[in-house]
N, C-alpha and C positions, 0 to 999 in steps of 0.2 A: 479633262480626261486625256488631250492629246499629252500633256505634257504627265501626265503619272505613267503612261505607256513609255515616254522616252526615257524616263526616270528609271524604271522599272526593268531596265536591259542593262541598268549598270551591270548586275549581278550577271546579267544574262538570264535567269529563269529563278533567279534566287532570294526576291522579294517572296517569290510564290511560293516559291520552295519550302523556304526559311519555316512557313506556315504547318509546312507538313514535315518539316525537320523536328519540330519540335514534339511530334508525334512518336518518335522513335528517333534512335541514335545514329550518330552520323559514321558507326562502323559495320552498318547494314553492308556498304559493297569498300572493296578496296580500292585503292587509289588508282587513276591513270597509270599503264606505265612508262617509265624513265620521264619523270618531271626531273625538269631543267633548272634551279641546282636540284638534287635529291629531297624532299619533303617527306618528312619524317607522317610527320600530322597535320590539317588544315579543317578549319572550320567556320563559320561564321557564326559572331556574337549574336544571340537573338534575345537569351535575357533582358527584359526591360530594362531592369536598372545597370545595368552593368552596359549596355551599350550607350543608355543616354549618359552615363560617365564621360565616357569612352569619345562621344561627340561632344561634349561640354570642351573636354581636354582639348581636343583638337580643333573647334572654331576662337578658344582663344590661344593658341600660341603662335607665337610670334612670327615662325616661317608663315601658317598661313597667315595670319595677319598681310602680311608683306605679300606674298601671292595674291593674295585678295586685292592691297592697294597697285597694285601694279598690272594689275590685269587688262589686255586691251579694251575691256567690257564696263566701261564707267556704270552701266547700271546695269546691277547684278542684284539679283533676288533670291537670297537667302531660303534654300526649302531642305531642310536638315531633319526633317520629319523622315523624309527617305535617306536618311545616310546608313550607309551599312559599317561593319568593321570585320573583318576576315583576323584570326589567330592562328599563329601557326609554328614548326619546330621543323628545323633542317639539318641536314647532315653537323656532326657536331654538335647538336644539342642546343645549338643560337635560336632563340623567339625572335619570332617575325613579327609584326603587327602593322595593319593599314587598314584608316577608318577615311573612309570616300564621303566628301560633302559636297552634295548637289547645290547647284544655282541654277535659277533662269535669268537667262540672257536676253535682256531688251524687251521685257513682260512678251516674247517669242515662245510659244509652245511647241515648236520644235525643235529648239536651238537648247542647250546643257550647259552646263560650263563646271567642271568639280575640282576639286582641289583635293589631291588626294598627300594623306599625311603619311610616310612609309619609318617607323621605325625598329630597330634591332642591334642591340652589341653599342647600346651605348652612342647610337649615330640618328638623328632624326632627320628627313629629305622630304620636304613640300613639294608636290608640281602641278602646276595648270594646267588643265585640259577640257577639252571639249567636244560635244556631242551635235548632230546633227541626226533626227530620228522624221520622216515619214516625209522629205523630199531633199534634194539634191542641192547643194552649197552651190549661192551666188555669184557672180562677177568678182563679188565685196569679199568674199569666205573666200581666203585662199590657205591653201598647206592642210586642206582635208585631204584624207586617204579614204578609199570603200573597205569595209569590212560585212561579209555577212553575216547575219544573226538570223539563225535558222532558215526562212524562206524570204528572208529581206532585208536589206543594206541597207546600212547606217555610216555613217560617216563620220572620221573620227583625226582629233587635230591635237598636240601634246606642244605644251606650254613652256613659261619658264619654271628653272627648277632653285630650290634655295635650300644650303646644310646650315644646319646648327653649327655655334661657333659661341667659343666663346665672348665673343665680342661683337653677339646679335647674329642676328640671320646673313648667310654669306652667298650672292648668287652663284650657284652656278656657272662656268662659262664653256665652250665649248672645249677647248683645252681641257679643264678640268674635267667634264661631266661623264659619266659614263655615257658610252656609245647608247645605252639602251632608254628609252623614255617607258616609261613605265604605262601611260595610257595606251599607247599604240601596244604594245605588249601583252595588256591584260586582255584588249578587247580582241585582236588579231589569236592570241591564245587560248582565252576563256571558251570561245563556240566549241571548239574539240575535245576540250578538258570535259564541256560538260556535257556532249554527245557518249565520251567515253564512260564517263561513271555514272549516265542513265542506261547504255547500254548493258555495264557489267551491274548496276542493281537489277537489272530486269534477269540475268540470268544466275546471278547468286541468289535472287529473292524471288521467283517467279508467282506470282499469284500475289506477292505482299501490298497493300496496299499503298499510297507512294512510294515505291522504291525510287523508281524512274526519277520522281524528283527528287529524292534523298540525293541519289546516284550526283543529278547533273548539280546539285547545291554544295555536294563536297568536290563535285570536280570543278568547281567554278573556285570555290575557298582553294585548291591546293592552284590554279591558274595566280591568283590573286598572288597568293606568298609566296610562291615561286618567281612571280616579275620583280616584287618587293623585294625580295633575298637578292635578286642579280642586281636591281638598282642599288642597292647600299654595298658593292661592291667597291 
């Protein structure tokens, strides 16, 4: 159970959410504003088949492959049961897409590790990263940062990153990368994105039945493809 709770904050509230998204539409409230680039539209895949696609596609390609094998975490355990994928449309009309696949790290139930898959415009960008959910990074864990999540911190650490290429998967280097890592970003981002679209569903929808989570599940999807849009910068 410790480890579906750690799991379960990728989204930030949007495992849960996702549940009662599908109860109604995800244009019950409008979007945060001024998301950083501009997000047109943002959502998360909940359709069965169309997300278990969606994760097939992306525990085999080759950038994660390559994240996966190079990861400081020789034993990683695959829990892709909880992967989410966020879709999304930004200024100019470019699709976004990032489909997050969990691992556990060292059969550790507080410890995450995802590899999230960021594509758009023709550009795909793997990166490693990781979770740290209900105590405090060791001696051994170093290059965490605190992040809050609602009334408690979590801890969060961004990985290598690798683009598509014609000639295989290409790392990343710091020269090359963008400034911005995409896990610190989503996570550092995501709490206010989804404070803000539960707050405006509670007031565009007041009495409606999940709004609140509708609200923070679309503001978690437009957190999401907003970091992704700047990462494939």
């Amino acid at each position: 159970m410790k480890f579906v709770r750690c799991i379960a904050i990728v989204p930030l509230l949007a495992l849960a959410a996702t549940g009662c998204e599908r109860r109604g539409s995800t244009r019950v409230v409008d979007p945060p504003p001024d998301p950083r680039p501009a997000v047109v539209e943002a959502h998360w895949v909940t359709e069965k088949e169309g997300l278990g696609s969606a994760v097939r596609l992306a525990a085999a390609s080759p950038l994660v492959r390559r994240a996966f094998i190079t990861s400081p975490h020789p034993r990683l355990t695959p829990m892709h049961r909880f992967a989410v994928r966020a879709v999304g449309t930004v200024d100019g009309g470019s699709a976004v897409g990032v489909t997050i696949l969990p691992y556990m790290v060292d059969d550790d139930s507080t410890h995450a590790a995802f590899i999230s898959l960021i594509d758009g415009d023709g550009v795909q960008v793997a990166e490693f990263g990781e979770l740290i959910f209900g105590r405090e990074p060791t001696s051994l864990e170093a290059g965490f940062h605190a992040v809050r999540i609602e009334n408690q911190i979590a801890w969060v650490k961004s990985g290598e990153a690798f683009l598509s290429a014609a000639d295989g998967p290409v790392h990343l280097s710091p020269e090359r990368r963008n400034w911005l890592k995409f896990a610190e970003c989503f996570f550092d981002r995501g709490p206010a994105y989804c404070q803000a679209g539960a707050d405006i569903g509670q007031i565009v929808a007041p009495g409606v039945p999940h709004a609140r989570a509708v609200g923070c599940a679309v503001g978690t999807a437009i957190a999401g493809i907003s970091c992704a849009a700047e990462h494939l910068r």
